[in-house]
C-alpha positions as CSV (number, residue, x, y, z in Angstrom):
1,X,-14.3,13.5,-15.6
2,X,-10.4,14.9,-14.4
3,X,-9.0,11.5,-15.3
4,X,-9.7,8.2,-17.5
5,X,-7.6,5.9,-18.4
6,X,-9.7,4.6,-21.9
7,X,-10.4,7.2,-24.6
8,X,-12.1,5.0,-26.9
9,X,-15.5,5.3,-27.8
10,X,-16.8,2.0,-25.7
11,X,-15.3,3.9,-22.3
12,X,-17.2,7.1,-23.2
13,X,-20.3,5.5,-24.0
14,X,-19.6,4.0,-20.6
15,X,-19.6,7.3,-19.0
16,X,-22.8,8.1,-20.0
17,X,-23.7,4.8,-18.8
18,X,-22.0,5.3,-15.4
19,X,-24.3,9.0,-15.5
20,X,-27.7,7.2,-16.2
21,X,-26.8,4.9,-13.8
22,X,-26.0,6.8,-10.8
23,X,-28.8,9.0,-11.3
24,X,-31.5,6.3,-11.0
25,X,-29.7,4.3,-7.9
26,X,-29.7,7.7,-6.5
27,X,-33.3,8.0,-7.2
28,X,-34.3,4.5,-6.0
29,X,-32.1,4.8,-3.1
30,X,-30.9,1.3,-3.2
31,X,-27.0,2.7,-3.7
32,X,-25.9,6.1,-3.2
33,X,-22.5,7.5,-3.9
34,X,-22.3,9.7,-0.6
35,X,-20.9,9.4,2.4
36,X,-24.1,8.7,3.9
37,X,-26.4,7.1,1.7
38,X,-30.2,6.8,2.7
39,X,-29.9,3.2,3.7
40,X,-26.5,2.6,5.2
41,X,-24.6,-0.4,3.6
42,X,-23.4,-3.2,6.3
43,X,-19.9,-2.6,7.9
44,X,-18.1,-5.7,7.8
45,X,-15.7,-6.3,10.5
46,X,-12.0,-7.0,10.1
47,X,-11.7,-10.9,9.7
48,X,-15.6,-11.5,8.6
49,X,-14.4,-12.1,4.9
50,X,-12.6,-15.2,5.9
51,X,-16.4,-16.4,7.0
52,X,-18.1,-15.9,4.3
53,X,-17.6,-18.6,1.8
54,X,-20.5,-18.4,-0.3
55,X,-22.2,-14.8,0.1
56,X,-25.3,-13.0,-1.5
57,X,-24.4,-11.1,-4.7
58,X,-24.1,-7.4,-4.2
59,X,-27.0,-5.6,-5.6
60,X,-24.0,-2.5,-6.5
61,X,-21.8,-5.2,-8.2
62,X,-24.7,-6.9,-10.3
63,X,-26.2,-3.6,-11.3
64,X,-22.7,-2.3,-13.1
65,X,-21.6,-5.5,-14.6
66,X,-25.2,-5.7,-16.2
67,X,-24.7,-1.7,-16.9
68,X,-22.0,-2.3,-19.4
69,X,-22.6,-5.1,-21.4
70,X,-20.3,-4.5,-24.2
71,X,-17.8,-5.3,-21.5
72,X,-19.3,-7.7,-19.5
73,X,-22.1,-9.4,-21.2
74,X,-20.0,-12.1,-23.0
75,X,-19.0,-13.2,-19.7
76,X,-22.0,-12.9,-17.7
77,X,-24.3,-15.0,-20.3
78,X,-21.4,-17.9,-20.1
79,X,-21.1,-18.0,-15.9
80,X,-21.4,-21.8,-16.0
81,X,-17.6,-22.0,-18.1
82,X,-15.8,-19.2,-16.8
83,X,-16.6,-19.1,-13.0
84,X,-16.3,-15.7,-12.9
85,X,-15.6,-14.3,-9.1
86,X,-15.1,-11.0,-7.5
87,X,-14.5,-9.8,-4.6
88,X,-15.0,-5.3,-4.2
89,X,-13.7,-3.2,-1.0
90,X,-15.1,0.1,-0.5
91,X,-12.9,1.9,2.1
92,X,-14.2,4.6,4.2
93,X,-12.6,6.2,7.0
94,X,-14.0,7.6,10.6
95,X,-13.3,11.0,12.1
96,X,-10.1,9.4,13.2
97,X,-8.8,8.4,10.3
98,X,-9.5,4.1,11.0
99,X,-10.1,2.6,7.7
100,X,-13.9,0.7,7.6
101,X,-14.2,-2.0,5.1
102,X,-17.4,-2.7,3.3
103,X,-17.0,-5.9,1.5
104,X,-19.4,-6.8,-2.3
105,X,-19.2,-10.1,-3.7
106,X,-20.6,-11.8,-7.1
107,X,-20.5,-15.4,-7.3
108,X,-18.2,-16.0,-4.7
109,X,-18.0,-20.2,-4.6
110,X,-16.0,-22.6,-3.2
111,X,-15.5,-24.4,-6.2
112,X,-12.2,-25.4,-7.2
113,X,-9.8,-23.0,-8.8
114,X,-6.4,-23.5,-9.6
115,X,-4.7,-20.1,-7.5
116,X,-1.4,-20.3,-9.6
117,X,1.3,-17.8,-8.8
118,X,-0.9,-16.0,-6.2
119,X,0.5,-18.6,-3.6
120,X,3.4,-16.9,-3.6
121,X,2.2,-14.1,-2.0
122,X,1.3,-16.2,1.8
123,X,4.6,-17.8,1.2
124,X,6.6,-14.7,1.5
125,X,4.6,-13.4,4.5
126,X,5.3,-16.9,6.1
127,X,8.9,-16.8,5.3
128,X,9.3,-13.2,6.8
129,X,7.4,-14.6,9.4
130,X,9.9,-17.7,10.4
131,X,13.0,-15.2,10.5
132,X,11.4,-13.2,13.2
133,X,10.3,-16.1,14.9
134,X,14.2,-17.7,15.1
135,X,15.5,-14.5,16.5
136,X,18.7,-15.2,15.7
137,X,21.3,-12.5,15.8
138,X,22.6,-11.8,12.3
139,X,19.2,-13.8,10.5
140,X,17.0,-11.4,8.8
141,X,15.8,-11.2,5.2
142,X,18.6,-9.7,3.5
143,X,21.1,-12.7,5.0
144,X,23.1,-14.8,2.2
145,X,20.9,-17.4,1.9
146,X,22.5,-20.6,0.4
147,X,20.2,-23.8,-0.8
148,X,21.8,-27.5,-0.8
149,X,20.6,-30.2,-3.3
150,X,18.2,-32.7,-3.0
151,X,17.3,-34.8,-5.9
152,X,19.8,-36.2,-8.5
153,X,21.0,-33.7,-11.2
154,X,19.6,-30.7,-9.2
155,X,22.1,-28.0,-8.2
156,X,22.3,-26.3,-5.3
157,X,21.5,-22.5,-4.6
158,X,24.8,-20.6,-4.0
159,X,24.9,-17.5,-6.1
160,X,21.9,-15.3,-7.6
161,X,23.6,-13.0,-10.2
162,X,20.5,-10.8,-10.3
163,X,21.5,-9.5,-6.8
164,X,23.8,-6.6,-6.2
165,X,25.8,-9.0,-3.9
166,X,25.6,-11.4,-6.6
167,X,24.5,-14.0,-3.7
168,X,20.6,-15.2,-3.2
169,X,18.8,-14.1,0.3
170,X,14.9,-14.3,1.5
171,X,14.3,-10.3,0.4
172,X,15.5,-10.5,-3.1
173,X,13.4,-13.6,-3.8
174,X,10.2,-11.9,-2.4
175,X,11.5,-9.1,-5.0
176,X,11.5,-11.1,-7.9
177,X,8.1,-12.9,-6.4
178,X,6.4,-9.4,-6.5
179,X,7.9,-8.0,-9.4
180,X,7.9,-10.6,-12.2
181,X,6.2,-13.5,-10.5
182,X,9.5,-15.9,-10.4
183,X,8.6,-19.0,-9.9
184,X,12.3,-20.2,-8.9
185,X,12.1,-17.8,-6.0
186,X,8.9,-19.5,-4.7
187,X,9.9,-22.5,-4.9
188,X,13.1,-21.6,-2.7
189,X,10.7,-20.1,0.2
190,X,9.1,-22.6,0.1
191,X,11.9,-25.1,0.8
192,X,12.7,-22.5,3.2
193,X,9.7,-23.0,5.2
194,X,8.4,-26.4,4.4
195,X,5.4,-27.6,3.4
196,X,4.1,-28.4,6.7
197,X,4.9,-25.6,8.9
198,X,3.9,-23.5,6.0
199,X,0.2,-25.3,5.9
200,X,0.3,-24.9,9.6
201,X,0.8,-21.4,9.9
202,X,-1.9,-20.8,7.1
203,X,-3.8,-22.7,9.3
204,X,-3.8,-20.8,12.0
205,X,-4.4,-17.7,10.4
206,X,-7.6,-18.5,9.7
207,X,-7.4,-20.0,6.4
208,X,-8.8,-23.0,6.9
209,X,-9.2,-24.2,3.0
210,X,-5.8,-23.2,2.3
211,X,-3.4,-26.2,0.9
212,X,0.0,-25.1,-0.9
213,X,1.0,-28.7,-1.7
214,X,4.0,-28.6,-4.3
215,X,6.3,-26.3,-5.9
216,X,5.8,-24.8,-9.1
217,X,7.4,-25.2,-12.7
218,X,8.9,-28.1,-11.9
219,X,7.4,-31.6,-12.0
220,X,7.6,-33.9,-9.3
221,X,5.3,-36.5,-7.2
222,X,3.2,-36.0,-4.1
223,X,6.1,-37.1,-2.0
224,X,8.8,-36.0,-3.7
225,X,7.1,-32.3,-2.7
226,X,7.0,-33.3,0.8
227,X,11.1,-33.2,1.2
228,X,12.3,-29.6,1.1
229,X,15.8,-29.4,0.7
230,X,18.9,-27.9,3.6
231,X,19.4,-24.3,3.7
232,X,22.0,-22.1,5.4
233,X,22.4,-19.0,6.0
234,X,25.9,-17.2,5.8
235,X,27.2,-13.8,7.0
236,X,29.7,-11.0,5.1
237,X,32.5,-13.6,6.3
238,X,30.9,-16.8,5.1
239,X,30.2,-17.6,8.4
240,X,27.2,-19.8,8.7
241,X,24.0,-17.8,10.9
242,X,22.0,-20.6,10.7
243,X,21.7,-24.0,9.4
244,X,18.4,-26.1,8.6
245,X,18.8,-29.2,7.6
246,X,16.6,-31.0,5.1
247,X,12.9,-31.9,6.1
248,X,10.2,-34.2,5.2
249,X,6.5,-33.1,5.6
250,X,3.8,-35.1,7.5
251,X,1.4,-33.2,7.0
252,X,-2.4,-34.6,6.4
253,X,-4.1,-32.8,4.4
254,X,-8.0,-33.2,3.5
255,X,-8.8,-35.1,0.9
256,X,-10.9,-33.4,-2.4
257,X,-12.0,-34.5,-5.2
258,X,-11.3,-31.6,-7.6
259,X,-11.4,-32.2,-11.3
260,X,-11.4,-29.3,-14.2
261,X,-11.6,-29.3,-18.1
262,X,-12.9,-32.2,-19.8
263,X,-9.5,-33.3,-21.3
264,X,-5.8,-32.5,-20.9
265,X,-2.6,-32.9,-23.2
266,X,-0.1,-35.3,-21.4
267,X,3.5,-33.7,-22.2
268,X,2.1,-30.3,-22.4
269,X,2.2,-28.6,-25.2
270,X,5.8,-27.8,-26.0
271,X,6.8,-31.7,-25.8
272,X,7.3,-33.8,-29.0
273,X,4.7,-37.1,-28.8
274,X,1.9,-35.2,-26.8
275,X,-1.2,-37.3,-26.5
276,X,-5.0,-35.7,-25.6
277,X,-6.0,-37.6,-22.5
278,X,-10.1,-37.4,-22.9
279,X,-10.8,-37.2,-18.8
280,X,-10.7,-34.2,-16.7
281,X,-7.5,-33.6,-15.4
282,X,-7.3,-34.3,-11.6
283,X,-5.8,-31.1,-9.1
284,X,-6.7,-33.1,-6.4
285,X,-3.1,-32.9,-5.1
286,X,-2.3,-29.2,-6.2
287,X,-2.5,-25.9,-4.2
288,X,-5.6,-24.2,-2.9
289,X,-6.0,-21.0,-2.3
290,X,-9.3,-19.3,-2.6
291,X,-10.0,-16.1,-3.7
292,X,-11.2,-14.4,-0.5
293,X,-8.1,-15.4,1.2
294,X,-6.0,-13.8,-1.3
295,X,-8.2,-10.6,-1.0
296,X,-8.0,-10.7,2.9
297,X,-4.3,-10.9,2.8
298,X,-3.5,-8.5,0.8
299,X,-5.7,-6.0,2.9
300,X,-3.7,-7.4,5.9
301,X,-0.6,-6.0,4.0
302,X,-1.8,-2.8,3.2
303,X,-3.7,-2.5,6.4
304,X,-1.8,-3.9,8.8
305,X,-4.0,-2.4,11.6
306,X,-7.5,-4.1,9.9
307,X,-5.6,-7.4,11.3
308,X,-8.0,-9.6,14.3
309,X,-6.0,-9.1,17.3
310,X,-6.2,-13.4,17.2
311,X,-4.8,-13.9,13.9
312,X,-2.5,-11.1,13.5
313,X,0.8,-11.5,11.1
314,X,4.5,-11.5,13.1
315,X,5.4,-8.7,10.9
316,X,8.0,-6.1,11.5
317,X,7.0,-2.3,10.4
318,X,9.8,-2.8,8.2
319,X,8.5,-5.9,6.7
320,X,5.0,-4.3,5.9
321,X,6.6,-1.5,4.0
322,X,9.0,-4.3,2.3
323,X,6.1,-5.7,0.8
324,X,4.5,-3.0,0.5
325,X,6.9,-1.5,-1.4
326,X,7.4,-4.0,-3.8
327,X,3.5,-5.1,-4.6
328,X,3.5,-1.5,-5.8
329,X,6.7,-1.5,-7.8
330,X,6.9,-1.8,-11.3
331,X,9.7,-3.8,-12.8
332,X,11.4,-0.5,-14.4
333,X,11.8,0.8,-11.1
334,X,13.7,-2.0,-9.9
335,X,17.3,-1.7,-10.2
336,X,18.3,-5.1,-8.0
337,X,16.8,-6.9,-9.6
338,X,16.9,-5.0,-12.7
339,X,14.1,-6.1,-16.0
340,X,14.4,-5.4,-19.9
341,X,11.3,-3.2,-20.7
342,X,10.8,-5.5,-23.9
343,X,9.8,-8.8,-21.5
344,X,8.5,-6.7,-18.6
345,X,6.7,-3.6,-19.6
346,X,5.7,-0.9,-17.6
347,X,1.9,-2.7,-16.3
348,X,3.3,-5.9,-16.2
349,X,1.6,-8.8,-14.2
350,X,-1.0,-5.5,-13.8
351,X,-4.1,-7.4,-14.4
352,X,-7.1,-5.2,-13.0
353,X,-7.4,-1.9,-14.6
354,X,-4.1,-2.3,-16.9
355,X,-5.3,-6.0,-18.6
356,X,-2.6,-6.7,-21.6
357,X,-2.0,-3.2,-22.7
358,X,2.0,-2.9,-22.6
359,X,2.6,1.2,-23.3
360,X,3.6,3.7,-20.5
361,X,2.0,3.7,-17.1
362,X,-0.3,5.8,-17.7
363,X,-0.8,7.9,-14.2
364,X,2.1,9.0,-11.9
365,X,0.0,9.4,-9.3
366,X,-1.9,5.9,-9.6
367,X,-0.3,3.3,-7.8
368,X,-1.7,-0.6,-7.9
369,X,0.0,-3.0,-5.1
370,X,-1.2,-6.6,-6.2
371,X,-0.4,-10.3,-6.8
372,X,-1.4,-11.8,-10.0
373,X,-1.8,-15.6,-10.8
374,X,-2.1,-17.3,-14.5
375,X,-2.2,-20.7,-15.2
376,X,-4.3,-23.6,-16.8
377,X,-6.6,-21.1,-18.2
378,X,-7.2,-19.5,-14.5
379,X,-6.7,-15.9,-14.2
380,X,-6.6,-14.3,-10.6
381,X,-5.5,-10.8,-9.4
382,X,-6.6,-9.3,-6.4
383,X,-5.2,-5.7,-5.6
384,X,-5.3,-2.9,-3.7
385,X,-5.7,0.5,-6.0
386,X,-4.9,4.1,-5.1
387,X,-4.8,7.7,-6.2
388,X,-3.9,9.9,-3.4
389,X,-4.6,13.0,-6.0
390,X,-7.9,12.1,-7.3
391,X,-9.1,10.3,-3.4
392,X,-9.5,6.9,-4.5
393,X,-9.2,3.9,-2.8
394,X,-10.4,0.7,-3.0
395,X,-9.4,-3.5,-3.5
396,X,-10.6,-5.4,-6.1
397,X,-10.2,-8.9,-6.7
398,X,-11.2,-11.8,-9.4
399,X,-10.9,-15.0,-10.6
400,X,-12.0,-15.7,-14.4
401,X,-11.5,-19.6,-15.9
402,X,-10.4,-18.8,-19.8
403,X,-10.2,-21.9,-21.5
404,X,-13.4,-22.3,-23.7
405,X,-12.2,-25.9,-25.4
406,X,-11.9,-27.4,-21.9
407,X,-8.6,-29.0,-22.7
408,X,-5.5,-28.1,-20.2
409,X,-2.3,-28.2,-21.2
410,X,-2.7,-27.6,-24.9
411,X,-1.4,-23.7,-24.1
412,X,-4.2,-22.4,-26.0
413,X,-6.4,-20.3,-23.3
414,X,-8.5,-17.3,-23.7
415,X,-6.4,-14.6,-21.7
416,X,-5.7,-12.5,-24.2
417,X,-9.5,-12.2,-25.7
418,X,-11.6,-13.0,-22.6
419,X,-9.7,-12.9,-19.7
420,X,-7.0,-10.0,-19.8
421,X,-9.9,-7.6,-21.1
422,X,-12.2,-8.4,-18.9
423,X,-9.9,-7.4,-15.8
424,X,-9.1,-4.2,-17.7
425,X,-12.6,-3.2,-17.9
426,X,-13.5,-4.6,-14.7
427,X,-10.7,-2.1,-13.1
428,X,-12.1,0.9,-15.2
429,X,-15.9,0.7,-14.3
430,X,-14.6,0.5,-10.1
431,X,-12.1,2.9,-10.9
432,X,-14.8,5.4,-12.4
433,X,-17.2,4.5,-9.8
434,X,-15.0,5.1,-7.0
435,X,-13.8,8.6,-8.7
436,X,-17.3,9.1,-9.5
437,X,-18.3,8.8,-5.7
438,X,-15.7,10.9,-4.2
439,X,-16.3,14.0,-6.5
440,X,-19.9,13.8,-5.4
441,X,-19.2,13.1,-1.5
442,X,-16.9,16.5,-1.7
């Protein structure tokens, strides 16, 4: 094999694993590598994924989990606890060059998941969204934009000192959103959008499930997230673009009943006087966002042209390559912003195929453009993966619940043991099979 990430002796025992393997799905003729295998796998249409909310395990995705068990089989024999889900995208392409989707799933559910920090991601397309539909001369995403108070003792948004310009504007929030997962910057689009038009718009997309409900990092009540505070927007001069004043949310949202964990710590666990509260602990009231969303709208990103011609993003050319730009980036590369290596290493917030390690990247011509999410014991990446030199190509997402006491809040999960290795692995074995596939297609 040209290229592999792992050296150790579990990835070369997978090799031989991945060898066996292919050979006798080659045989069987269930799944072949090639272009054209014997039986032809269903094309899935742009869109479909948003359809199919609980679809038949792949046959190709159960076959290589159960192919590595030294990997996998701590995870697969404990399903009920973890909720494992993934969601694989083989892309082919015609004569023509148009990109075809074919879509595996295992154990895709809608049950509940907390989606953490990957809400951030529909929140910047939303917000890049509203300033092309204000079309106002002088309003775009690298505007000063300036964020008033709202609640007693909060501060408003005037400067951002990470910025070149030293002043805060929708672009450099989707920066840090993409970069380092800020959760300050989220929680400014989203005041910037508010909660309802920001439901609505999700809505129409097709994401029918979809509830983003509250900020994050910061604790306040059902209504209290329903006022998003004034924002203005301010040229070289100071002169005010555009103003918005503050706004208050009726939206009405379906109720659910969605409880996780079998006990939580009230305080959390950084808080002197913490109590264990023996019930589940109720996200009734927090964001949804399943995983197949997520996976869809990062292909929308990347793919632009995979897009229904109904539900299609108000995205400039310049926008797609904005985000594209900076789902790939790693935070060394960033100057405005600019990160310490010691906090944010080289595969930072790099779930799949990268996991915890934290030493160099370890390809120049890999690149990974993604949105991870962490919280509660959830763990959720879903990415798009890509090695022009070696012809690979292909998304992977996944959702994994590590938190094997049940108890929330009490900041001990299992990312670091269960979860975080896991991805990594689970990035290697699509990674080889991918490379795998294209040596033997050429």
């Amino acid at each position: 094999m040209r290229y592999c990430f792992n050296t150790n002796p579990v990835a070369r025992q997978n090799i031989v694993l991945y060898t066996a393997l292919m050979a006798a799905l080659c045989l069987c003729g269930n799944i072949a590598l090639a272009q054209k295998p014997n039986k032809p796998m269903k094309r899935v249409n742009p869109g479909t994924l948003l359809k199919q909310t609980n679809p038949t395990n792949s046959p190709l995705l159960t076959t290589l989990l159960q192919a590595n068990p030294q990997a996998f089989k701590p995870v697969l024999d404990n399903m009920g606890q973890n909720k494992l889900q993934i969601i694989y995208t083989q892309i082919n392409r015609t004569a023509k060059g148009t990109p075809v989707f074919t879509h595996h799933y295992f154990n895709l559910s809608p049950q509940y998941f907390y989606p953490a920090s990957t809400v951030k991601l529909p929140a910047a397309v939303v917000a890049l969204e509203k300033l092309n539909n204000l079309r106002v001369n002088g309003l775009n995403k690298f505007t000063t934009m300036l964020t008033d108070s709202l609640r007693a003792n909060e501060l408003p948004v005037l400067n951002d000192p990470t910025a070149d310009s030293g002043k805060p504007c929708i672009a450099h929030y989707i920066k840090k959103i993409l970069l380092v997962s800020d959760n300050d910057a989220y929680n400014r689009l989203y005041e910037f959008v508010g909660q309802q038009p920001l439901n609505e718009r999700l809505q129409q997309l097709g994401f029918k499930d979809a509830q983003l409900l509250h900020r994050l990092s910061i604790s306040l009540t059902e209504a209290q997230n329903r006022h998003t505070n004034a924002v203005r927007f301010t040229d070289s001069l100071g002169n005010t673009v555009y103003s918005q004043p503050a706004q208050v949310s009726q939206l009405r949202y379906a109720s659910r009943h969605d409880l996780v964990g079998k006990g939580y710590m009230r305080g959390g666990s950084f808080y002197a006087g913490e109590t264990l509260v023996d019930t589940p602990m109720n996200f009734s009231q927090k964001n949804k966002w399943p995983l197949q969303y997520h996976h869809q709208l990062v292909q929308w990103i990347m793919f632009p042209e995979s897009q229904p011609k109904g539900s299609r993003l108000n995205l400039t050319p310049d926008d797609y390559a904005f985000l594209q730009t900076y789902m790939g980036m790693l935070p060394a590369e960033s100057s405005s912003p600019s990160y310490d290596s010691t906090n944010y290493w080289p595969t930072y917030v790099k779930f799949l195929l990268m996991g915890s390690q934290k030493g160099a990247w370890p390809n120049s011509n890999l690149k990974i453009y993604n949105k991870v999410g962490d919280a509660y014991g959830f763990l959720i990446d879903a990415a798009y993966i890509e090695n022009k030199a070696d012809k690979v190509s292909f998304m992977l997402s996944a959702m994994l619940y590590c938190n094997a006491d049940e108890i929330l809040n009490d900041d001990k999960y299992d990312y670091d043991t269960v979860g975080l290795p896991f991805m990594k692995q689970l990035g290697q074995v699509l990674y080889d099979y991918e490379l795998a596939g294209r040596k033997k297609a050429n």
